[in-house]
C-alpha positions as CSV (number, residue, x, y, z in Angstrom):
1,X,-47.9,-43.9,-39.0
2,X,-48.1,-46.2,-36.2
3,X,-48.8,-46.3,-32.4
4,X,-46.8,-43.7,-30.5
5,X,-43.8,-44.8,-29.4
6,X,-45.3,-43.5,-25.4
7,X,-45.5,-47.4,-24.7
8,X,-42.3,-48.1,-24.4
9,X,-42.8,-45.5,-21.4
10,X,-44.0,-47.1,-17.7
11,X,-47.0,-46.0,-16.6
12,X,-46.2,-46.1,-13.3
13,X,-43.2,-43.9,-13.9
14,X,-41.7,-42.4,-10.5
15,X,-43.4,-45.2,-8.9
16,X,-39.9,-46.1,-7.2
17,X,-36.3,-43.9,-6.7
18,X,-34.7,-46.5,-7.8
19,X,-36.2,-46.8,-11.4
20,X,-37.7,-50.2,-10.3
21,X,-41.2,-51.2,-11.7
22,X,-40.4,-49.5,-15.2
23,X,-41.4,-51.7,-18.7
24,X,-40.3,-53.9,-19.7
25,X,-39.5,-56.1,-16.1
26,X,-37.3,-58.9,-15.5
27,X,-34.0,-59.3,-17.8
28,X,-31.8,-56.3,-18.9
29,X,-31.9,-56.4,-22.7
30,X,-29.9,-54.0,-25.2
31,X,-30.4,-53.5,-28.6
32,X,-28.3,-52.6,-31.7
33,X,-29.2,-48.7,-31.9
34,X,-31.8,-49.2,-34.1
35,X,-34.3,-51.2,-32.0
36,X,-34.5,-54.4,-33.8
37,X,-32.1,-56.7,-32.3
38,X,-32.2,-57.6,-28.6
39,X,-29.0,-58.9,-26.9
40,X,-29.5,-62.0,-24.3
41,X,-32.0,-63.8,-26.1
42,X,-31.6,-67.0,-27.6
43,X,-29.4,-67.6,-30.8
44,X,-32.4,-69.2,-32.8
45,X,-34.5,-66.5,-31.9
46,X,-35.9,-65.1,-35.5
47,X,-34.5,-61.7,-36.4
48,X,-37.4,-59.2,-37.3
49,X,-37.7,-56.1,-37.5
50,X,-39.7,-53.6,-35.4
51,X,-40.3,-57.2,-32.9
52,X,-39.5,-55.0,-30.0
53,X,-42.2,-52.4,-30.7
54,X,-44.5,-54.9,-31.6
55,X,-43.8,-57.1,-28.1
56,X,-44.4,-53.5,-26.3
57,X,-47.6,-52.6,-27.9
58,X,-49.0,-56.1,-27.2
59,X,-48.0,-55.7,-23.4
60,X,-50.0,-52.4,-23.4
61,X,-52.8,-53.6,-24.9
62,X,-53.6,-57.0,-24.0
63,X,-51.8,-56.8,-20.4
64,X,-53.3,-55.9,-16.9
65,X,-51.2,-53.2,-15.5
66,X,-50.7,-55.8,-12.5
67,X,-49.4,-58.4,-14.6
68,X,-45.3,-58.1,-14.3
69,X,-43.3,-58.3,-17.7
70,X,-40.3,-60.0,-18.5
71,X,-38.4,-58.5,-21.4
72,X,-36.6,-61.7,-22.3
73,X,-38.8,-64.4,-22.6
74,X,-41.7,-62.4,-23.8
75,X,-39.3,-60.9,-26.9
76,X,-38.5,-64.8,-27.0
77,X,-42.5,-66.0,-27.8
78,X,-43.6,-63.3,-29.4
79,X,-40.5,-64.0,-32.2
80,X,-41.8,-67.5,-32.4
81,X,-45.1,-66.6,-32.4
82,X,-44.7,-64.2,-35.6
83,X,-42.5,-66.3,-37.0
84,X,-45.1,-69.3,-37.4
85,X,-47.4,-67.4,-38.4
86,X,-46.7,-65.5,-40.9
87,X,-48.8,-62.2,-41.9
88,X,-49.9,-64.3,-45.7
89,X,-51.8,-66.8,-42.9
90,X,-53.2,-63.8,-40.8
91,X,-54.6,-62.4,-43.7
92,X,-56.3,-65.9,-44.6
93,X,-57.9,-65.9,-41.2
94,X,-59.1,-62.6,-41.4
95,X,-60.7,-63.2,-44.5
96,X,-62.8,-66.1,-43.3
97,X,-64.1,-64.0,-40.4
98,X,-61.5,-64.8,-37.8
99,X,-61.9,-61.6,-35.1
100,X,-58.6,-62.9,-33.5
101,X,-56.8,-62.6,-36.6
102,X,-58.6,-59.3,-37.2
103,X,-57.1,-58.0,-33.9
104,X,-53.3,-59.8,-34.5
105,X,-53.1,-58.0,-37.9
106,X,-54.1,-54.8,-36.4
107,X,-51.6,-55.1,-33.8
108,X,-48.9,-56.0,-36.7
109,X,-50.1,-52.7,-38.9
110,X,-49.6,-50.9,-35.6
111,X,-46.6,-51.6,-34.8
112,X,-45.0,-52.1,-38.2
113,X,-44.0,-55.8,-37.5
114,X,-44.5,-57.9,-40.7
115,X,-46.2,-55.5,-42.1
116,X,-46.6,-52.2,-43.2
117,X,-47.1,-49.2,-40.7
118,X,-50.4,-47.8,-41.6
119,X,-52.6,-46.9,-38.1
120,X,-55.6,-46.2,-40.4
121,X,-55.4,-49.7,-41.0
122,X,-55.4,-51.3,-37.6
123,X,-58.6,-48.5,-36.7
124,X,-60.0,-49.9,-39.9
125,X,-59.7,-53.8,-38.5
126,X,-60.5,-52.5,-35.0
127,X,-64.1,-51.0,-36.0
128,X,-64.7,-54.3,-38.0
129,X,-64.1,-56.4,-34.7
130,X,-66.5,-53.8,-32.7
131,X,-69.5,-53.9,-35.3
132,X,-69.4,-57.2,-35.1
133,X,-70.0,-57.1,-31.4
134,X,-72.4,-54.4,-31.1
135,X,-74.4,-55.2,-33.9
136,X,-73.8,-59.0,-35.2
137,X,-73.6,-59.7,-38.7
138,X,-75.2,-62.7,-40.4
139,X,-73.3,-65.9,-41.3
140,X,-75.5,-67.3,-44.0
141,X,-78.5,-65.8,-45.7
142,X,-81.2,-67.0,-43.4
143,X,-82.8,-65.8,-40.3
144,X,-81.1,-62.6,-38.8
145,X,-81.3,-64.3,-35.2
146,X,-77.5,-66.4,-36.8
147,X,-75.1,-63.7,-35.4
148,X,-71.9,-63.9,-35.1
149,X,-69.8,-63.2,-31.5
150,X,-67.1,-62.0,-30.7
151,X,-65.5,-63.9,-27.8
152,X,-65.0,-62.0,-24.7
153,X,-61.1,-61.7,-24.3
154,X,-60.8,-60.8,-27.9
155,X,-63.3,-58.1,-27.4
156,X,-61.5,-56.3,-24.1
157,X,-58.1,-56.9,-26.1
158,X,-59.8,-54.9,-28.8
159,X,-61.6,-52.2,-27.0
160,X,-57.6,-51.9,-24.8
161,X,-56.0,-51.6,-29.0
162,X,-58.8,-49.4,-30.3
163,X,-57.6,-46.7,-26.7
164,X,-54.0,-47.1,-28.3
165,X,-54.6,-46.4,-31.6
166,X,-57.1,-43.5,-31.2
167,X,-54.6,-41.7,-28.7
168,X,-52.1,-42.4,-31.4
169,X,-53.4,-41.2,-33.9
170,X,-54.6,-38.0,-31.7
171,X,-50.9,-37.7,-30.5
172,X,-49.8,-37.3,-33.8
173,X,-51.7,-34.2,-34.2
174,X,-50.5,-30.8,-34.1
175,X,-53.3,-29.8,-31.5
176,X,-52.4,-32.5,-29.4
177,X,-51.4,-31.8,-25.8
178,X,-53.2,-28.6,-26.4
179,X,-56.5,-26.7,-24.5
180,X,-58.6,-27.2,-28.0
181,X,-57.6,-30.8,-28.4
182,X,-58.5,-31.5,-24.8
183,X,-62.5,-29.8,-25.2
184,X,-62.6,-30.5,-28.6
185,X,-60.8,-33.5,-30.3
186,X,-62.6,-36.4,-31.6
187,X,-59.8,-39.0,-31.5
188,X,-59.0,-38.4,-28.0
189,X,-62.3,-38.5,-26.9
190,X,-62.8,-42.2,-28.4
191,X,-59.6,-43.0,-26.8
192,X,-60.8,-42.1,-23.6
193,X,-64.3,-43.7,-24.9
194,X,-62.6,-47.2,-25.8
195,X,-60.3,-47.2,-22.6
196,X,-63.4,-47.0,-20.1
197,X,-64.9,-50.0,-22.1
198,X,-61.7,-52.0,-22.1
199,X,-61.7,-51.6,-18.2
200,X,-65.9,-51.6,-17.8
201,X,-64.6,-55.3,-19.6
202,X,-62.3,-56.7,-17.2
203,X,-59.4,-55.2,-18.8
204,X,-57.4,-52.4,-17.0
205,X,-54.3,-52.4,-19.2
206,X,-51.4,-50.6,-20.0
207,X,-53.1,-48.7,-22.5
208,X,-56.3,-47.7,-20.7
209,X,-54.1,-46.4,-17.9
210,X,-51.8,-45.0,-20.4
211,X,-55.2,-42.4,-21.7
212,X,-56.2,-41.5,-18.6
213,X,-52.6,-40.3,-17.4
214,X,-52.5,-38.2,-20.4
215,X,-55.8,-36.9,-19.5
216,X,-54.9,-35.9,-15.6
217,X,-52.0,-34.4,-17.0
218,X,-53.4,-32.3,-19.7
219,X,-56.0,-31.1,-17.2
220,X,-53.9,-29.6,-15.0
221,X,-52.7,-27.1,-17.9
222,X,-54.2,-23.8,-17.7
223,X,-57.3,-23.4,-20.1
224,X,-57.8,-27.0,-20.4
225,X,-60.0,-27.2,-16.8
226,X,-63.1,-25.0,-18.5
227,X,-65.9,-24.6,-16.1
228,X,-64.3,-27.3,-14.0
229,X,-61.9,-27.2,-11.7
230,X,-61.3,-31.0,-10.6
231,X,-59.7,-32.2,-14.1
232,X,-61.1,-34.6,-16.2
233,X,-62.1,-37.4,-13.1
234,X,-65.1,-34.4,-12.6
235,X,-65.5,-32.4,-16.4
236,X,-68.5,-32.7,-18.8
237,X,-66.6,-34.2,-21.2
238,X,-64.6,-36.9,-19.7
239,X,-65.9,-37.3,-16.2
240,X,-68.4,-40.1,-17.1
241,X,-65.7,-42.6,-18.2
242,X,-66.3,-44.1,-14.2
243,X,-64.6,-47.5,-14.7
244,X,-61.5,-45.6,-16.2
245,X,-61.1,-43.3,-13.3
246,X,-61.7,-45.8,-10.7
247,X,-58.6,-48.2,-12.5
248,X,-56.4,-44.8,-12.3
249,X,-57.7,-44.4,-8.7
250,X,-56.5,-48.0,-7.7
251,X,-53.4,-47.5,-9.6
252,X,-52.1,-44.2,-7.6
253,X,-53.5,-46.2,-4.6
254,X,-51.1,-48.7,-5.5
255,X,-48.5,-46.4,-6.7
256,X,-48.8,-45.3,-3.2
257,X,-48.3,-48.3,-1.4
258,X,-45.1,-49.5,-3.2
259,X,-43.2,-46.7,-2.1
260,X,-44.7,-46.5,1.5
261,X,-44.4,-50.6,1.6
262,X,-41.7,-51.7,-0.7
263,X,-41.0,-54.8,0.9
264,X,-44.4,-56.4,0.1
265,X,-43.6,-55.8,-3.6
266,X,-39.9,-56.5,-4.3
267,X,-38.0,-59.9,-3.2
268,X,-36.0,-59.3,-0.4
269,X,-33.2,-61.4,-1.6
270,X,-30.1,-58.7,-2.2
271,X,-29.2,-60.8,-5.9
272,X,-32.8,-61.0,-7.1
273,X,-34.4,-58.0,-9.4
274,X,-38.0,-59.2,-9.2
275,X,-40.6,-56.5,-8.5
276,X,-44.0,-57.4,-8.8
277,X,-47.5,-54.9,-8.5
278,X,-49.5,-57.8,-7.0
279,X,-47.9,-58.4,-3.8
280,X,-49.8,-61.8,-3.6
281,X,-47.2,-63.0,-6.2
282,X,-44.6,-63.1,-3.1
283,X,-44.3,-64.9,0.1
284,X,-43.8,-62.8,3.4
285,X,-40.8,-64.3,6.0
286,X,-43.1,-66.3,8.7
287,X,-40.0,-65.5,11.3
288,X,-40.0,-63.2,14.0
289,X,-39.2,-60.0,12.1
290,X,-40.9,-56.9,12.6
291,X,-44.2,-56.6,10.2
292,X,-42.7,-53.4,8.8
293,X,-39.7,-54.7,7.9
294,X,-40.7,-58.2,7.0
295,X,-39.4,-59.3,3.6
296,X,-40.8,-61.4,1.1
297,X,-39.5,-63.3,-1.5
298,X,-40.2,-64.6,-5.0
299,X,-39.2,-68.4,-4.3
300,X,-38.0,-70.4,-1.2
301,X,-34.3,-70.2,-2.8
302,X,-34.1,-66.8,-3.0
303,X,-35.8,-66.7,0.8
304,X,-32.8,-69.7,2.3
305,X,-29.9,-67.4,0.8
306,X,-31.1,-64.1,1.8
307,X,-31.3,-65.8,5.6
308,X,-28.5,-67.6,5.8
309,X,-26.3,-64.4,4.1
310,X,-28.5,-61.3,5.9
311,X,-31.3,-61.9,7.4
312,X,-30.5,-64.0,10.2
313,X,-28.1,-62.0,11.3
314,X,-30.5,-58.7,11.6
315,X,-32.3,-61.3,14.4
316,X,-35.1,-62.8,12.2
317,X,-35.8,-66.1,13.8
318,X,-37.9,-69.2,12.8
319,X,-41.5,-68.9,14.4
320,X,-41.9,-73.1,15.8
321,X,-44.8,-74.9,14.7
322,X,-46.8,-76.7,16.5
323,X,-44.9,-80.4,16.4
324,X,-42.4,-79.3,14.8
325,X,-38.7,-77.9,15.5
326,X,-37.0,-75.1,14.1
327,X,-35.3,-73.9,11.0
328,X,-35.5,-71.4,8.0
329,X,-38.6,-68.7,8.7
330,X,-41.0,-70.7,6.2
331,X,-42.8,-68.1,4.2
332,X,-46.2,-66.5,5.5
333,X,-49.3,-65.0,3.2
């Protein structure tokens, strides 16, 4: 078993008419029917299987849902990556201690990427990693004060997997998406557990976001609401998870504002596909376009040829500076 295959889905699905904003961004890729082989990508780029899953899960897991994707390059690393490291070298790391290469094999086991698909290994790796940071564990014999740490990104990026793989493992059930798995179920109550601390840890990713959807949704079946009538954001048994339901609260928020304001989050230029979720990754035209209109663009290329072949010609002109003459609307915030 492995994780489901629900990451390949966006989690801001609907988000656009279009189909913009889905996983993964950036390049079209195709594979070979199978899964394993990616069109588009480099010639040397090493052939293994179950990479694409394995690229996917790490974007859900170790990824801010804000962060945009792009197919092609991160397929690209992520081959190289595997490739020079190889699962025998993991497994050295993990066995002097290594909480990095605790959390990488899990990921591998997970995904079935250079190693077997077993789920009850990557929990197994996970719960190692989180002892180790709740409880410490003694390098030497000695003084119990010698602890070892885990270090801070390696413990959101484990507290994001552990969400993944306990709602895997729940989804595979034959109660899941049911009324008794929502009030009772163990596993998706620690998913739900583990994707509040990934978040409470600076970490609202993919698969945090991914739980908490699940959650809304299920709640709105009949006999899953109980006593409560608000879904899980308000019921005994999920409603304390407060930094997971404030991320899903700034994600519809922002959900929201793409489609209302879709120029502030995709570039302007008619030959350009980027779409970003942080508008602050684009420059707004500084011209004399209307502010509900105004584009803005992912480089100063894309924002010359989009004036020079449209915009100028729907009456955007340059805003003088002080000093200085006129040209191409520079870009604004």
């Amino acid at each position: 078993m492995r994780f489901t295959d629900e990451i390949f889905q966006p989690c801001w699905q609907g988000c656009s008419d279009n189909g913009a904003l889905l996983w993964p961004e950036g390049d079209a890729l195709t594979t070979d029917g199978e899964g394993n082989h990616y069109a588009d990508v480099p010639a040397d780029t090493p052939d293994i299987p179950n990479l694409d899953f394995y690229t996917a899960a790490v974007s859900t897991v170790f990824c801010p849902y804000t962060k945009r994707l792009d197919a092609a390059r991160d397929y690209v690393r992520t081959a190289h990556e595997v490739a020079q490291n190889p699962t025998e070298v993991v497994l050295q790391r993990v066995q002097r201690g290594d909480h990095a290469s605790m959390l990488e094999l899990a990921m591998r086991y997970g995904s079935g990427c250079e190693a077997e698909e077993r789920l009850d290994k990557t929990i197994n790796l996970i719960e190692r990693i989180l002892a180790h940071a709740t409880h410490g564990q003694t390098v030497t014999p000695g003084p119990p004060t010698i602890r070892v740490t885990v270090p801070k990104h390696v413990l959101q990026r484990t507290h994001s997997a552990a969400a993944l793989a306990f709602y895997s493992k729940y989804r595979a059930k034959g109660i899941a998406n049911t009324p008794l798995a929502y009030h009772h179920d163990p596993d998706l109550l620690r998913a739900a557990t583990e994707a509040d601390q990934a978040v409470a840890a600076g970490l609202p990713s993919r698969a945090a976001l991914l739980v908490a959807s699940h959650l809304v949704a299920l709640g709105r079946r009949p006999g899953c609401e109980g006593r409560e009538r608000f879904g899980p954001r308000t019921d005994r048994r999920f409603g304390g998870f407060t930094k997971l339901w404030e991320a899903y609260a700034a994600h519809r928020k922002l959900v929201s504002t793409i489609r209302e304001k879709p120029n502030l989050f995709w570039c302007g230029a008619g030959d350009c596909d980027v779409r970003v979720l942080d508008k602050h990754e684009l420059k707004r035209c500084g011209g004399s376009c209307p502010p509900e209109t105004k584009p803005s663009y992912c480089s100063k290329e894309c924002q010359r040829r989009d004036w020079k072949s449209r915009h100028k010609a729907e009456g955007c002109v340059p805003v003088p500076k002080l000093g200085g003459g006129a040209g191409t609307p520079d870009s604004g915030e």
